[in-house]
PyMOL commands that place a pseudoatom at each C-alpha (Angstrom):
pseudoatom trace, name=CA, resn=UNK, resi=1, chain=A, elem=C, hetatm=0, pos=[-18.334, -4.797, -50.041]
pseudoatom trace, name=CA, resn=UNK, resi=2, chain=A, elem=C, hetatm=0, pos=[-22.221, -5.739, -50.816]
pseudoatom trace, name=CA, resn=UNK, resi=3, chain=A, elem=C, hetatm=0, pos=[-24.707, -3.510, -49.132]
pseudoatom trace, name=CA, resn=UNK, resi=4, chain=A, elem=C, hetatm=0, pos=[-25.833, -7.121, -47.409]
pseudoatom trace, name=CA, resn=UNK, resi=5, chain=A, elem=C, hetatm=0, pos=[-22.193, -7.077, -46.304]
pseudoatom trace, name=CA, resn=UNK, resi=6, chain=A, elem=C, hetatm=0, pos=[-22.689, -3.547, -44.756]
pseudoatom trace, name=CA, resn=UNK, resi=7, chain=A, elem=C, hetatm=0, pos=[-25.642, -3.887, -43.181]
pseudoatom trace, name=CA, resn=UNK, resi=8, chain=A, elem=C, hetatm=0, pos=[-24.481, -7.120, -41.263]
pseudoatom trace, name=CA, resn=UNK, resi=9, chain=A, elem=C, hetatm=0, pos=[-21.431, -5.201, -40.124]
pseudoatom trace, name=CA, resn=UNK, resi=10, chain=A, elem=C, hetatm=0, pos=[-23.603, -2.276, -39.057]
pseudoatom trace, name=CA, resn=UNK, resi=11, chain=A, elem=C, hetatm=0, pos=[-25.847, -4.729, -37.045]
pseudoatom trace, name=CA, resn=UNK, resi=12, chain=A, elem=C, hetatm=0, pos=[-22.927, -6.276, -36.074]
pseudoatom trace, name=CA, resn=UNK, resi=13, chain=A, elem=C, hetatm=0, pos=[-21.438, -2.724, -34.455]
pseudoatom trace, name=CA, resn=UNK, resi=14, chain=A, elem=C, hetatm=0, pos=[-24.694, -1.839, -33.365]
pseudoatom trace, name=CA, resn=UNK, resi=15, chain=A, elem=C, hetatm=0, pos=[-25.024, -4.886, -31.284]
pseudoatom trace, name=CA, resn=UNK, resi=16, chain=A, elem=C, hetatm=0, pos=[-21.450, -5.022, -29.594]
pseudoatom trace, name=CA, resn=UNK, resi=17, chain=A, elem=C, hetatm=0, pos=[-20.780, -3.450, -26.301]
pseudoatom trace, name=CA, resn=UNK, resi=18, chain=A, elem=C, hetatm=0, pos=[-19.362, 0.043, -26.031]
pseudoatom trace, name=CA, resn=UNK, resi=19, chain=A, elem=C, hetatm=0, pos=[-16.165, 0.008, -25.376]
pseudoatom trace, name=CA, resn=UNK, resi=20, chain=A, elem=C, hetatm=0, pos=[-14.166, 3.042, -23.563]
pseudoatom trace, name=CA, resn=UNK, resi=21, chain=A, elem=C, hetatm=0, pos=[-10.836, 4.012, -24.451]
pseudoatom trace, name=CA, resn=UNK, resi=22, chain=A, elem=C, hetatm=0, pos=[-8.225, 3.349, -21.245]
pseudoatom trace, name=CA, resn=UNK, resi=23, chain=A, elem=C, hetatm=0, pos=[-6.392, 6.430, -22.201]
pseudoatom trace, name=CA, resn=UNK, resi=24, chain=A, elem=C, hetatm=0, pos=[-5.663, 9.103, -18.866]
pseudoatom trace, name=CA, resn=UNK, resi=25, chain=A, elem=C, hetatm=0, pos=[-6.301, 13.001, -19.749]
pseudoatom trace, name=CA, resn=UNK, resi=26, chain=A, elem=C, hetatm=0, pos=[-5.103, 13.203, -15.906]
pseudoatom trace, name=CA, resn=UNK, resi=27, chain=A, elem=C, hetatm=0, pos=[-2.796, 12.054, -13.408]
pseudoatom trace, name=CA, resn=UNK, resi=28, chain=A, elem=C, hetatm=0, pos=[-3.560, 9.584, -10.997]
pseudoatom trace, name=CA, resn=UNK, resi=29, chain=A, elem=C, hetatm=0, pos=[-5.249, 11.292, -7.965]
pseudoatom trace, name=CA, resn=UNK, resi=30, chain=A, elem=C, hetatm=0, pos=[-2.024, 9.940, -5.183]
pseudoatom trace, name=CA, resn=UNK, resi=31, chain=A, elem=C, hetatm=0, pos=[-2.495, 10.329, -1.910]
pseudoatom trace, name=CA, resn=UNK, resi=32, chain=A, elem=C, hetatm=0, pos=[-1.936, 13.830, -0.437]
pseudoatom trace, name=CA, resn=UNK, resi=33, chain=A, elem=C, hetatm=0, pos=[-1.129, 15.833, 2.650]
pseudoatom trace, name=CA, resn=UNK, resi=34, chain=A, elem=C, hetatm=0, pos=[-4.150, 16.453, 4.742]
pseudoatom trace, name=CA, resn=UNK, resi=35, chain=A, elem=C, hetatm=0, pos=[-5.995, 13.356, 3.395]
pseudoatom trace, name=CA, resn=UNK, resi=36, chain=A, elem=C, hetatm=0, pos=[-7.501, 10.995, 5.998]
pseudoatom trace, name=CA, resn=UNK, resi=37, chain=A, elem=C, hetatm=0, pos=[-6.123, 7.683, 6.925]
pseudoatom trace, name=CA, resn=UNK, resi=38, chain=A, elem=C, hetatm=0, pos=[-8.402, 5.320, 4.680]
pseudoatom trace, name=CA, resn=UNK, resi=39, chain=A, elem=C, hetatm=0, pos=[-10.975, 3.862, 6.669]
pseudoatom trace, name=CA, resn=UNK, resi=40, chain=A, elem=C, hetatm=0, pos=[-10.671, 0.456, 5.577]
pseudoatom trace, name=CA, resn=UNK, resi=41, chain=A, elem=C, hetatm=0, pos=[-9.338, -2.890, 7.576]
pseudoatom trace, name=CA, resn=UNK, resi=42, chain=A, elem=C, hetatm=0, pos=[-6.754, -4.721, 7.046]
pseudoatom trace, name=CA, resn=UNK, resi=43, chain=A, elem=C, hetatm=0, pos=[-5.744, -7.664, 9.087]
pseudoatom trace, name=CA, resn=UNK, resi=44, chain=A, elem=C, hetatm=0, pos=[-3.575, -8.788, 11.966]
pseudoatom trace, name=CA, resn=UNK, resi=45, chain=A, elem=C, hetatm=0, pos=[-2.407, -12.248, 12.920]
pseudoatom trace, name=CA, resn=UNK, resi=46, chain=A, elem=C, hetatm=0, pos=[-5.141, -14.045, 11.661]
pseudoatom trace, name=CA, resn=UNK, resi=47, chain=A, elem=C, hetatm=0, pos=[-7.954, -13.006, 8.812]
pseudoatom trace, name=CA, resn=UNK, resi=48, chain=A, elem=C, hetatm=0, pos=[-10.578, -12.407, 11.891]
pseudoatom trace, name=CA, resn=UNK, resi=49, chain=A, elem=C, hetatm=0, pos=[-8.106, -9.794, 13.614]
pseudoatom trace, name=CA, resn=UNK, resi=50, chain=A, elem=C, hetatm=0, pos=[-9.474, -6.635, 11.397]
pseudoatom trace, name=CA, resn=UNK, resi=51, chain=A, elem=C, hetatm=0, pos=[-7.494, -3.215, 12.315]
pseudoatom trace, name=CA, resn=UNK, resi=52, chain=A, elem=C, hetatm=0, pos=[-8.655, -0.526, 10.749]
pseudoatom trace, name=CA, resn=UNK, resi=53, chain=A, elem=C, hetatm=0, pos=[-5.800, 2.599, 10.585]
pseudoatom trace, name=CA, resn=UNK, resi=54, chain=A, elem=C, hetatm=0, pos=[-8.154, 5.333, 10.796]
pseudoatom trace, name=CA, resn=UNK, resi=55, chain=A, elem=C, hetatm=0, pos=[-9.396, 4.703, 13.903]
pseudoatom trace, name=CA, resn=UNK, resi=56, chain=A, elem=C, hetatm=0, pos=[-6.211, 3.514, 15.134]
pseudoatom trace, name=CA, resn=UNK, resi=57, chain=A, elem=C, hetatm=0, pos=[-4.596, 6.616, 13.974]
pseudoatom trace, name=CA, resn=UNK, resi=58, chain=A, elem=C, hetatm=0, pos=[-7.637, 9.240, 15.036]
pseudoatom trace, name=CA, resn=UNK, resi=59, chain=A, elem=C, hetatm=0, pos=[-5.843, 10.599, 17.884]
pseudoatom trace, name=CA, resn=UNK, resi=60, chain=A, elem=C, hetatm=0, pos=[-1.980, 11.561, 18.074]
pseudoatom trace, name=CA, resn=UNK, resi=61, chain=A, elem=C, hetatm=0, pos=[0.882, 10.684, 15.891]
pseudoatom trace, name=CA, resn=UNK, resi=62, chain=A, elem=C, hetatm=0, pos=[1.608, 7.695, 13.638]
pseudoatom trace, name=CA, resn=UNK, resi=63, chain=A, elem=C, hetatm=0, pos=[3.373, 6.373, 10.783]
pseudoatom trace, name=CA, resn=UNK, resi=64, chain=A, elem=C, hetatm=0, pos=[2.270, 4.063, 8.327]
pseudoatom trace, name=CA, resn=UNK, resi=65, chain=A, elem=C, hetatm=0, pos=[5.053, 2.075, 6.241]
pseudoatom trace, name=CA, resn=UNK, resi=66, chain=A, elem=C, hetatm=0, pos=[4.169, 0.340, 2.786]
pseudoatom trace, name=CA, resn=UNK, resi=67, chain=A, elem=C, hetatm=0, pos=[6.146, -2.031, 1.201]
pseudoatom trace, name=CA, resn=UNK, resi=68, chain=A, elem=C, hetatm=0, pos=[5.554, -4.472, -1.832]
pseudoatom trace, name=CA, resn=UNK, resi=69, chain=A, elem=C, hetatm=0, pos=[6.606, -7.769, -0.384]
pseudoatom trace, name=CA, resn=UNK, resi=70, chain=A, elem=C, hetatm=0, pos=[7.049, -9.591, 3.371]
pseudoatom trace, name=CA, resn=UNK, resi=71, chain=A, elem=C, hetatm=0, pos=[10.419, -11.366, 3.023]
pseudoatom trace, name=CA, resn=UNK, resi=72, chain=A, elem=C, hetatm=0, pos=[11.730, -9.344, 0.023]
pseudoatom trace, name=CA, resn=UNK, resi=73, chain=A, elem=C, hetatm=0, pos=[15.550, -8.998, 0.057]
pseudoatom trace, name=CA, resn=UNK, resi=74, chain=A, elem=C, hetatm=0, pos=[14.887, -5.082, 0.381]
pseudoatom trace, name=CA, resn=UNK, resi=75, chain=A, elem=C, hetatm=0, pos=[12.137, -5.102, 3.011]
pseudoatom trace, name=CA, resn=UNK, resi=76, chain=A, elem=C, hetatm=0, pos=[13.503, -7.486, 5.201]
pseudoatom trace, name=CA, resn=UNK, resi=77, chain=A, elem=C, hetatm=0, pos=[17.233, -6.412, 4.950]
pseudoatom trace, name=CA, resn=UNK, resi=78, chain=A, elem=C, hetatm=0, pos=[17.231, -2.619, 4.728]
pseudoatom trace, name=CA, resn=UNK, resi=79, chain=A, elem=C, hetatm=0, pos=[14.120, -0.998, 4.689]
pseudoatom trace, name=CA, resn=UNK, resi=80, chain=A, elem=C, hetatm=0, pos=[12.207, -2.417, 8.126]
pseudoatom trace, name=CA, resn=UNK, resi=81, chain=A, elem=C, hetatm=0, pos=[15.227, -2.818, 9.802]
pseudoatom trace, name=CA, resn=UNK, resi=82, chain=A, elem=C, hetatm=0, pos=[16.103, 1.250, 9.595]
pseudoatom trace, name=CA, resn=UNK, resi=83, chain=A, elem=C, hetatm=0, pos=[13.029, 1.596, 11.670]
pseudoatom trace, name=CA, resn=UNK, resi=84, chain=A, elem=C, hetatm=0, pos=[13.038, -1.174, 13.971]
pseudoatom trace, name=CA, resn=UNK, resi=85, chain=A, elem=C, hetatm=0, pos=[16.460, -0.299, 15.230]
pseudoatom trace, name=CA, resn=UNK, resi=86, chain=A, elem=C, hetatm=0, pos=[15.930, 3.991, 14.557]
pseudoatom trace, name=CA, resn=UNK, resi=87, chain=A, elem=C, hetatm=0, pos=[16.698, 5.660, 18.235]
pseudoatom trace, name=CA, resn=UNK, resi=88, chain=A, elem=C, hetatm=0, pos=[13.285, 8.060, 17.055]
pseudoatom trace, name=CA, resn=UNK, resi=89, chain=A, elem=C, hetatm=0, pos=[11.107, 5.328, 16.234]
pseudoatom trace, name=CA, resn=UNK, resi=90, chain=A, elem=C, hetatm=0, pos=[9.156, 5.662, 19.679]
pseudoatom trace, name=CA, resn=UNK, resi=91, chain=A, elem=C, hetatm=0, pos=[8.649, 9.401, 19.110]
pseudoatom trace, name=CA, resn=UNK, resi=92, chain=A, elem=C, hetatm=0, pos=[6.377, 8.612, 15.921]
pseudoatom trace, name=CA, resn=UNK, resi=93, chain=A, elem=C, hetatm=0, pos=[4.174, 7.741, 18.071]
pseudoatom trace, name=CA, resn=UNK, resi=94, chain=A, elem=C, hetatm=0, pos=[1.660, 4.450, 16.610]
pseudoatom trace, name=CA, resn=UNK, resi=95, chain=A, elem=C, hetatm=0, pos=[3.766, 2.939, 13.594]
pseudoatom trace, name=CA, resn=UNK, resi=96, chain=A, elem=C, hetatm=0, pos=[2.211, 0.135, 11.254]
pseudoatom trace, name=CA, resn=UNK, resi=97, chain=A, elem=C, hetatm=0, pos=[3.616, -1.582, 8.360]
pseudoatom trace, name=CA, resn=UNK, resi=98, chain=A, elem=C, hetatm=0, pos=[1.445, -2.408, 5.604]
pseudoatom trace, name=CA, resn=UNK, resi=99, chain=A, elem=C, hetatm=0, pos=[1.580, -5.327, 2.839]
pseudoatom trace, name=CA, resn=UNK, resi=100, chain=A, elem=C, hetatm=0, pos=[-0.146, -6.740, 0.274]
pseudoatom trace, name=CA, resn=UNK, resi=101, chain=A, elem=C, hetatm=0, pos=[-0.110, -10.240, 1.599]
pseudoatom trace, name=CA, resn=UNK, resi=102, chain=A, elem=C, hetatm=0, pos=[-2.252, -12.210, 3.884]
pseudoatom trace, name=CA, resn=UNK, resi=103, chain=A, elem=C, hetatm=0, pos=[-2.332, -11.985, 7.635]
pseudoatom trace, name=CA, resn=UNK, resi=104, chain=A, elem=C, hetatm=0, pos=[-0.158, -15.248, 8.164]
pseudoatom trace, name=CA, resn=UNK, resi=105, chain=A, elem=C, hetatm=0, pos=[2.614, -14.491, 6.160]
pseudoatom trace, name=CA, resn=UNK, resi=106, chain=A, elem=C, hetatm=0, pos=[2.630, -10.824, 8.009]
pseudoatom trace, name=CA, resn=UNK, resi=107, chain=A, elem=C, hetatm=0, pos=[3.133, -12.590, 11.432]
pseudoatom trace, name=CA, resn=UNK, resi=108, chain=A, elem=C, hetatm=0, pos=[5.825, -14.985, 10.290]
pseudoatom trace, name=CA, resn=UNK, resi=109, chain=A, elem=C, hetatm=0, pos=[7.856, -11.612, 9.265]
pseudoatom trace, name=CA, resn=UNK, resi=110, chain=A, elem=C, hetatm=0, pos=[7.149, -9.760, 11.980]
pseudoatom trace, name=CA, resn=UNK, resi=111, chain=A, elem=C, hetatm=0, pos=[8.434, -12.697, 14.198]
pseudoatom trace, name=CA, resn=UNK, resi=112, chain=A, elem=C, hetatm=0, pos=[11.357, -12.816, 12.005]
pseudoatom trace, name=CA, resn=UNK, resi=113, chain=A, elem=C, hetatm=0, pos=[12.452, -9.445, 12.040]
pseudoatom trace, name=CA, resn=UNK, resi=114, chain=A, elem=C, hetatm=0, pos=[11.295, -8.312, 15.124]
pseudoatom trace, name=CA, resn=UNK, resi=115, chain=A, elem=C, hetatm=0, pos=[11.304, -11.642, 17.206]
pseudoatom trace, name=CA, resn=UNK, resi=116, chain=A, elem=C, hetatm=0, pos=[11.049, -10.070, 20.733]
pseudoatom trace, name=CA, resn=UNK, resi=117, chain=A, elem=C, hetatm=0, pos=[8.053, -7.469, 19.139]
pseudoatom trace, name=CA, resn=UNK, resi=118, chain=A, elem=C, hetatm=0, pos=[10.199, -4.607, 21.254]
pseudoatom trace, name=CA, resn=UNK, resi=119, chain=A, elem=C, hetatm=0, pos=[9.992, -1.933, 18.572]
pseudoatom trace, name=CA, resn=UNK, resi=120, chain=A, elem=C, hetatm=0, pos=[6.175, -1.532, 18.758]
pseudoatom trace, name=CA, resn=UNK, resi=121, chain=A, elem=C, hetatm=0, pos=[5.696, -1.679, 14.721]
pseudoatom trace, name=CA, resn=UNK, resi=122, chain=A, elem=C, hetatm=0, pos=[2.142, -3.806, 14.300]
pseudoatom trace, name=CA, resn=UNK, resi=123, chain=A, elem=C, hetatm=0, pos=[2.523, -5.724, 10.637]
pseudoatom trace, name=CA, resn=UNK, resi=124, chain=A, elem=C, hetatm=0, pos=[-0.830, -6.122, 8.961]
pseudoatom trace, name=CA, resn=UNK, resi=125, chain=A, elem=C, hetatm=0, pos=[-1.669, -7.472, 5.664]
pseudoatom trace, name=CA, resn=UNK, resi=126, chain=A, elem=C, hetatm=0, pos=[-4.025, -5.936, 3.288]
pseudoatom trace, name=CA, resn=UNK, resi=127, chain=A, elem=C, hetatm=0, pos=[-4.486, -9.065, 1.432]
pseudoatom trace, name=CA, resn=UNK, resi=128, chain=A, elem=C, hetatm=0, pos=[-7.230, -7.606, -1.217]
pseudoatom trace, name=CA, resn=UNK, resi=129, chain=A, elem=C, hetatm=0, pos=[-5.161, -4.553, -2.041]
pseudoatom trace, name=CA, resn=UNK, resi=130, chain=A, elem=C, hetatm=0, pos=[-7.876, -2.349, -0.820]
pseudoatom trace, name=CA, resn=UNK, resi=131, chain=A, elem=C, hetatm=0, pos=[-6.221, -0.048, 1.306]
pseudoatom trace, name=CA, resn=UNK, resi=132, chain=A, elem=C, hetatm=0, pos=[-3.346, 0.709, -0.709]
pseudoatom trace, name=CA, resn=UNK, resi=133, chain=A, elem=C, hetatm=0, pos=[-5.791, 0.988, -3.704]
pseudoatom trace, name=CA, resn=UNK, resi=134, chain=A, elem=C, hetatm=0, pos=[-7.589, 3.638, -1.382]
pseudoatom trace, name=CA, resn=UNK, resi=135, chain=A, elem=C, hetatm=0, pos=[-4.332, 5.303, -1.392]
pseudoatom trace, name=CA, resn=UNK, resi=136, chain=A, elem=C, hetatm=0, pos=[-3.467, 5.278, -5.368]
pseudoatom trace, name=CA, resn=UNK, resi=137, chain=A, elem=C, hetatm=0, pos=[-0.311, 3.320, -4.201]
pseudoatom trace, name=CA, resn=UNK, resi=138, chain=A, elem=C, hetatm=0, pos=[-0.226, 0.141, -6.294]
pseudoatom trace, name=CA, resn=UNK, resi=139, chain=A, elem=C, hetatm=0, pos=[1.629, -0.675, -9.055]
pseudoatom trace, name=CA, resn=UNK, resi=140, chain=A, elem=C, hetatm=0, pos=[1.575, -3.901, -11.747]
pseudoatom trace, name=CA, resn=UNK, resi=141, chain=A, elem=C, hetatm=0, pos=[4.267, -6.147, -10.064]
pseudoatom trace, name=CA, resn=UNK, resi=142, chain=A, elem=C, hetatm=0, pos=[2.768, -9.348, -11.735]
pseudoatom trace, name=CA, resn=UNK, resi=143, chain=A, elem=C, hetatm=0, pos=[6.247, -9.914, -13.218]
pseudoatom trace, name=CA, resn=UNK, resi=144, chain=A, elem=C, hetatm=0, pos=[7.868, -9.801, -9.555]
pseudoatom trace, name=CA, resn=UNK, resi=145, chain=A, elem=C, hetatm=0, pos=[5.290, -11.075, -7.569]
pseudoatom trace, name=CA, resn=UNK, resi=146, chain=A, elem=C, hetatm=0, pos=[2.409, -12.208, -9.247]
pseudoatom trace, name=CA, resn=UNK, resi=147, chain=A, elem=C, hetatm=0, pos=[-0.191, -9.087, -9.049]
pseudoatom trace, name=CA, resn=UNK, resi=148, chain=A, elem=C, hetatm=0, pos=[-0.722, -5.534, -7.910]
pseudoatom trace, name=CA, resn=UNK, resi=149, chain=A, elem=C, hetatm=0, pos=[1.526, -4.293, -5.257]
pseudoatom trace, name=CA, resn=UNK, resi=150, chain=A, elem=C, hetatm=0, pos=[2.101, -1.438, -2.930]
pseudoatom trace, name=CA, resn=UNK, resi=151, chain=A, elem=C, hetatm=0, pos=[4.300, 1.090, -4.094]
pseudoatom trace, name=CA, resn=UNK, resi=152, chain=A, elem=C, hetatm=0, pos=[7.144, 1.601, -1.328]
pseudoatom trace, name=CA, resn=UNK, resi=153, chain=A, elem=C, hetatm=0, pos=[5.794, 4.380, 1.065]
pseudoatom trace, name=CA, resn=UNK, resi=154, chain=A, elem=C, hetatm=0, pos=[5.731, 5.918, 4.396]
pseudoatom trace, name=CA, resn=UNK, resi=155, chain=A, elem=C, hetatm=0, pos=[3.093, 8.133, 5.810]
pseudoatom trace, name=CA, resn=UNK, resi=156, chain=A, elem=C, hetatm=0, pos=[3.602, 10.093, 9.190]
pseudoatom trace, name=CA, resn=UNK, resi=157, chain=A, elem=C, hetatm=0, pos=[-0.176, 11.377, 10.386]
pseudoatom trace, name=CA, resn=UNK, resi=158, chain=A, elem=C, hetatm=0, pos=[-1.654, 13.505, 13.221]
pseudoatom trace, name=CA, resn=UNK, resi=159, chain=A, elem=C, hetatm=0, pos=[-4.800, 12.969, 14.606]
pseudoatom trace, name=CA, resn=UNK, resi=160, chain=A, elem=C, hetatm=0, pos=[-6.267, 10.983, 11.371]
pseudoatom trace, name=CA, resn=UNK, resi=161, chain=A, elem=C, hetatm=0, pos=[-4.833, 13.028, 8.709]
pseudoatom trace, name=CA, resn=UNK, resi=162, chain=A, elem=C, hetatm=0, pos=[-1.507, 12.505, 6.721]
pseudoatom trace, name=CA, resn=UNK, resi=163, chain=A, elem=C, hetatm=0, pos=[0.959, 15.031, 7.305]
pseudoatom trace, name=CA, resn=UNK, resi=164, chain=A, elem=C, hetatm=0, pos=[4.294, 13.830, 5.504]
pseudoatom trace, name=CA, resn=UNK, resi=165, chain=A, elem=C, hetatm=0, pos=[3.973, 11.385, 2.566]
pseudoatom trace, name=CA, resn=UNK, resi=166, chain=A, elem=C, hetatm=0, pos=[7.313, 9.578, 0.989]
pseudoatom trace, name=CA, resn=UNK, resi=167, chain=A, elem=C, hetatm=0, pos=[6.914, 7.705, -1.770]
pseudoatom trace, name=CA, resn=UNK, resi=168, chain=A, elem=C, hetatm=0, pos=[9.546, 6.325, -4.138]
pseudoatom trace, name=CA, resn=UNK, resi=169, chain=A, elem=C, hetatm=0, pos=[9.401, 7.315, -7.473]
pseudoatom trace, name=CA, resn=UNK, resi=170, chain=A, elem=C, hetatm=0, pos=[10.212, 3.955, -8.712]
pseudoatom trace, name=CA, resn=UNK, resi=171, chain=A, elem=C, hetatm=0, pos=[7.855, 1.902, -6.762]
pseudoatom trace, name=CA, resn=UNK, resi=172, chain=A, elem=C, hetatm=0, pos=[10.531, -0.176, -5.221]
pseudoatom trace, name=CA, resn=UNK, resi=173, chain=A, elem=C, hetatm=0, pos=[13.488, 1.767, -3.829]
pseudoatom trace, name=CA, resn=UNK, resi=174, chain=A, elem=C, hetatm=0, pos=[15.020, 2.907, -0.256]
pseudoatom trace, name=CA, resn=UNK, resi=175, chain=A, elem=C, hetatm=0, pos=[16.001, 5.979, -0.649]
pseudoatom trace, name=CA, resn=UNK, resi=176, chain=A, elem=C, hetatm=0, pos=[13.075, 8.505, -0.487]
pseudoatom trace, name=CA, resn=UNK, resi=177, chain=A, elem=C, hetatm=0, pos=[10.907, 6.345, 2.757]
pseudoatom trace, name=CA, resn=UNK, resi=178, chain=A, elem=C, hetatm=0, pos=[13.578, 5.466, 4.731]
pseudoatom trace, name=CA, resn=UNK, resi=179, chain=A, elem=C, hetatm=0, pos=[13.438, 5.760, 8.127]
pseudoatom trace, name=CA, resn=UNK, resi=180, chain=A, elem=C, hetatm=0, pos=[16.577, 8.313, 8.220]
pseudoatom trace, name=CA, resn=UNK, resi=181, chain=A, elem=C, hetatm=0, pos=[14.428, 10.868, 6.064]
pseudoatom trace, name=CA, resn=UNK, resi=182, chain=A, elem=C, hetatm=0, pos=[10.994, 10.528, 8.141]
pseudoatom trace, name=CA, resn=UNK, resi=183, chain=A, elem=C, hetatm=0, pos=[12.090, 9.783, 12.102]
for i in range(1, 183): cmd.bond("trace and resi %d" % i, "trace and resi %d" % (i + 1))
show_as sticks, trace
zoom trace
C-alpha cells in the first residue's frame, strides 16, 4: 500500500461514523417484583380510548396478562380461556390482557372469546410495543408475526406495584403464566 493509499484510508476512517459494538456485558434489566406498573397507555376499543395500567392499577389488586398474538392458536385456545373460565378470576381483583396489536383487532378477540364480556378481563392493544418494551418483555418474532412481540407473561400487582411476575422462559409457552399457577 502507497502512503497516498494510507492516508486516504485514514481520512476515510477518520471521517466515518463511530460505530458501537452491540455486544451485552449484562443481562437485560426484566421486569421485577416491586417495580411499578409502567405508566404508559395503551388502547381500548378504538385508538382514542387510551388506558393507562398504572393508574388503573394504583389502588388494590390486579393482574396483567401478556401474550404475543390476538387469535393465536395458543392464546385463543388455552391460555385466555384458563382465565376467563378460572372460579378465582374475580378474586384478582382488576385483570387486563395486553397485546401487541392495534385496538380493533383487540375488540374483535375479546368479542370472540369472551362474547357476553362476563369475566371482567379488559383487552387492550399496545400497538407501538411501548409498554411491553417498558417491561423488557419483547422478543424478535418477525419470523412468526412480522416484528417485536410480547413475551408470554402474567403480572399480579397491589396497589401499583408488581408483586408476582410469570414469564415463560421461551417466550411463547403455557406452562409457567397460566392461570392455574397465578389465581
Amino acid at each position: 500500500m502507497t502512503s497516498s493509499s494510507r492516508r486516504s484510508l485514514a481520512r476515510f476512517v477518520a471521517s466515518s461514523p463511530v460505530r458501537s459494538r452491540t455486544f451485552r456485558t449484562t443481562s437485560p434489566a426484566l421486569v421485577a417484583v416491586n417495580d411499578p406498573v409502567p405508566d404508559l397507555d395503551l388502547v381500548e376499543d378504538s385508538p382514542g380510548n387510551k388506558v393507562n395500567l398504572s393508574k388503573e392499577l394504583a389502588q388494590g389488586q390486579g393482574l396483567i396478562i401478556g401474550v404475543p398474538a390476538a387469535f393465536s392458536p395458543s392464546c385463543s385456545a388455552n391460555h385466555l380461556p384458563g382465565y376467563i373460565n378460572h372460579p378465582k378470576l374475580k378474586d384478582a381483583g382488576r385483570v387486563f390482557v395486553v397485546s401487541v396489536n392495534d385496538p380493533f383487532v383487540m375488540k374483535a378477540w375479546s368479542s370472540t372469546l369472551d362474547p357476553a364480556g362476563q369475566s371482567g378481563i379488559r383487552f387492550l392493544g399496545d400497538p407501538s410495543a411501548a409498554f411491553n418494551s417498558a417491561l423488557d418483555l419483547l422478543f424478535d418474532s418477525a419470523a412468526i408475526f412480522g416484528n417485536n412481540r410480547s413475551k408470554r407473561y402474567a403480572l399480579l400487582t397491589q396497589d401499583g406495584k408488581i408483586t408476582k411476575l410469570a414469564i415463560e422462559p421461551d417466550n411463547t409457552g403455557v406452562d409457567v403464566s397460566k392461570a392455574d399457577n397465578l389465581l
